[in-house]
Steps between C-alpha positions, in 0.01 A plus 500: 500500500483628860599813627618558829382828634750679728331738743677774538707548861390781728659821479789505829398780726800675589531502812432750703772752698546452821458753739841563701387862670661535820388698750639488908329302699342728865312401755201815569603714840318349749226650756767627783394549865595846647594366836786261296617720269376893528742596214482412165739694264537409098660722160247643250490400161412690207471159279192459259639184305264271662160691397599517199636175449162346639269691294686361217441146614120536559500689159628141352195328687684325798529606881854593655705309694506642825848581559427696168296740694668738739237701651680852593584472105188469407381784710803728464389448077276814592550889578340597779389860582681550848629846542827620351791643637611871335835412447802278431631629836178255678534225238192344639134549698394227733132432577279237715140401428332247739172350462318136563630255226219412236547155549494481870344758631632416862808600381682800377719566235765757549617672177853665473555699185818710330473751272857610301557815393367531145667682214339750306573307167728240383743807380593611853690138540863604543683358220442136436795212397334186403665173419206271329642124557315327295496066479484423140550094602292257306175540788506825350301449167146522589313778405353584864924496527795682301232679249330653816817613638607702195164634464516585892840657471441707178241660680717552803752681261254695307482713836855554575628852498863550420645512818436160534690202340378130457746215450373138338736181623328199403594128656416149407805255464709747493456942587523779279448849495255590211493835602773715711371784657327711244302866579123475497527738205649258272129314465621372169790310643283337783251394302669332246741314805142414640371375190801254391456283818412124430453194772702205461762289718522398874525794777790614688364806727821510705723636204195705414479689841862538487553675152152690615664665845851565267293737291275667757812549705692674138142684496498641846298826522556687840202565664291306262322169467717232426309183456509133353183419309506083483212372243489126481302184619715446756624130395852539495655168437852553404771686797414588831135354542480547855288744656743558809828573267289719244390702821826515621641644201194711457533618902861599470449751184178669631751666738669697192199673481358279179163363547310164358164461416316227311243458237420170495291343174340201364376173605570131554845539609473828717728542782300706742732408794812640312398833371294574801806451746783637265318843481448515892866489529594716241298750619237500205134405474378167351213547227327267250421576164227303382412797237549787372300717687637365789826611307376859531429469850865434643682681216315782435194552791707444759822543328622730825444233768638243250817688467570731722539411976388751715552341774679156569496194779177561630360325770180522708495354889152485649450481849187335674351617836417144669196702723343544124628261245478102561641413160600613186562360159739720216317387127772454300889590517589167546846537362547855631517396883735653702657408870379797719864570575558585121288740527748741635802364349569684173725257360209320412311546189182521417273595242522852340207782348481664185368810413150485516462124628233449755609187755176373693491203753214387681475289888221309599427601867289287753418742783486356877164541512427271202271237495699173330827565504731314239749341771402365882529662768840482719539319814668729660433765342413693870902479566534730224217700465580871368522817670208741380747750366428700220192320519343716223782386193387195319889517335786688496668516092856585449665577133886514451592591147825652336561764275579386148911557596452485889664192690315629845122433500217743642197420732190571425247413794124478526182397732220309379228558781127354581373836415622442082231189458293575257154381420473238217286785300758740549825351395715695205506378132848430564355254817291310243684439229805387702267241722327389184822398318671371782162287521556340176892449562397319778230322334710371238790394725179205668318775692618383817470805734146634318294214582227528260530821369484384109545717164134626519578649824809639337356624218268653737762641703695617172194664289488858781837546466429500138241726445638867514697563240632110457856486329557253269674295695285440774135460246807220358502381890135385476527350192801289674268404732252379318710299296649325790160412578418377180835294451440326896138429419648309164693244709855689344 
């Protein structure tokens, strides 16, 4: 008697999910020449999604995707220690730091750094209304998902006082409020509406934002914050899907005085593109929660620049003198460009400041006297050769900002002369941290404009700025660094 042996069949591998992030595609600002274009004019942008949303994805072993990595995100991710203005009355300082660039050092960098007025503590906010819409769809159920959005928001609503109120709607095929506008006294209530949510279903954001605005609209507080707080991954796939109509609708309630801003979490199916653009229109900030430290950082750190504007539509104009500057190059802001006639046309919005928020933006200057210049030379560049005027300016900076209920901007004006350039050894804290991470934004996005300044030079760079009294956060920068290293160097 034979017997047939039957080996047994492989286990099937399931397979494995498919990554569907979607982030907008940009082209890097290009290196400009003075002599064609003198004026280059963009909004600020008080954004940190994208540093935190890379450091999660070299945390899981892999490199970004470019477009991931926006670099004035990435640096505007840190404080900075400009000076601060005394009060609300000057919602913001300005202040210029020029140097040679560490990775070209026939080349300058140009630093341009805000500092908002900063509130003593989180209890001098004015009274807060906050409408949580929160997507409960079926994307939802992941741990690094829902569960780390009720554990975010219960420790959101362990700090308010009870002058504030906090409303729950909730949206996936269909919207529901969970939670009408309830006092931050009533902890009880809000935690137990926090802790019944569960994922499951397809997403309808529209009818979400809708019910959302209803309630912070029945909410109203004069004189007070009145924000949207959307948490969700951003895949909306049910409703108005496109970007343009959510914007729209977005656009047109931001003028009733209710602001927007994003958390965005999770993987695999992240919609960068989405929650970065809806909360530049509705006058909010875009932020990534990848933990929940980082949690604590936008809801309780920097709950006052998360919540509350000091000062809206803000936009910088930098003039060139053509008898000093041959070309310049603004890192990062791709999406924040501006025409330089909307720069004095207030009907045109632009990005806003919290209290406390530092804004920083760097330009990479080649001088006329440089050696190798990025682009060639004119040909007839003698027919339009520059009067020496002013011959002693390198650039001429111009602010316009509003007041929080202002429709009329103000102007804010300010030289950057020859006699400001520092020596390499000389440069502020503030100077190297901002070059260093700028460095590695750059880096990761191909490294085009650094040549072959690599992560040992940036770590190099990065390590002075670290070593007085290092926060957290930037000893956490090197670490970054190192791991991106680590993850290129494995073929990732």
């Amino acid at each position: 008697m034979s017997i047939a042996l039957v080996m047994p069949r492989p286990a099937r591998q399931a397979p494995a999910e498919k990554n569907r992030e979607n982030y907008q595609a940009y082209t890097s600002n290009p290196i400009t020449k003075v002599l064609e274009q003198p004026v280059s004019t963009f909004s600020i942008d008080v954004d940190t999604s994208s540093y935190s949303n890379v450091r999660r994805i070299l945390n899981q072993g892999a490199l970004p995707n470019h477009h991931a990595v926006r670099v004035e995100e990435m640096v505007n991710y840190f404080s900075y220690d400009y000076p601060a203005p005394k009060s609300v009355e000057q919602p913001f300082t300005v202040s210029t730091e020029i140097a040679p660039s560490p990775w070209d050092n026939d080349r300058l960098l140009l630093q341009i750094g805000l500092k908002g007025y900063e509130l003593s503590s989180n209890k001098a906010l004015p009274p807060a209304n906050l409408v949580f819409l929160v997507d409960v769809s079926g994307s939802m159920q992941s741990e690094a998902k829902l569960p780390l959005v009720k554990r975010s928001l219960r420790m959101l609503a362990s700090q308010m006082r009870d002058v504030d109120t906090l409303s729950l709607v909730v949206y996936a095929g269909q919207a529901g409020t969970v939670l009408p506008p309830t006092a931050g006294d009533q902890k009880a209530t809000i935690f137990q509406a926090i802790d019944q949510l569960e994922a499951g279903g397809s997403t309808n954001g529209e009818a979400g934002i809708m019910l959302a605005y209803q309630l912070a609209e029945d909410a109203r507080v004069a004189d007070g914050v009145n924000r949207i707080i959307l948490c969700s991954d951003g895949d909306l796939n049910v409703g108005t899907t496109n970007i343009d109509a959510l914007k729209q609708l977005v656009a047109r309630k931001r003028e009733d005085g209710i602001s927007l801003t994003t958390l965005s979490f999770g993987h695999g199916n992240y919609n960068d593109e989405l929650m970065e653009q809806i909360a530049d229109v509705g006058n909010g900030n875009a932020a990534y929660i990848d933990t929940l430290l980082e949690a604590k950082k936008v809801l309780i750190d920097q709950m006052g620049g998360t919540l509350l504007t000091i000062a809206k539509d803000v936009k910088i104009q930098v003039e060139f003198n053509p008898s000093r500057v041959l070309e310049y190059r603004l890192i990062g802001y791709e999406n924040r460009m501006l025409s330089n006639d909307e720069f004095n046309n207030d009907k045109v919005d632009a990005g806003d400041i919290g209290a406390g928020h530092t804004v920083t933006a760097l330009y990479e200057l080649t001088m006329v006297d440089a050696k190798q210049p990025s682009t060639d030379p004119l040909r007839y560049q003698n027919e339009h050769q520059p009067q020496p005027s002013k011959s002693e300016e390198i650039a001429f900076i111009k602010l316009r900002y509003k007041q929080p209920e202002s429709k009329q901007s103000l102007l804010i004006e300010r030289p950057v002369t020859a006699d400001q350039i520092k020596n390499p050894a000389a440069v502020s804290n503030n100077f190297k941290l901002a070059t260093a991470v700028a460095a590695f934004g750059q880096k990761l996005q191909g490294g085009k404009f650094i040549g072959d300044f690599d992560y040992d030079a940036i770590l190099t760079l990065a390590n002075p700025a670290s070593e007085t009294n290092a926060t957290p956060l930037q000893s956490q920068f090197i670490e970054l660094v190192e791991l991106a290293k680590l993850n290129s160097e494995s073929g990732v």
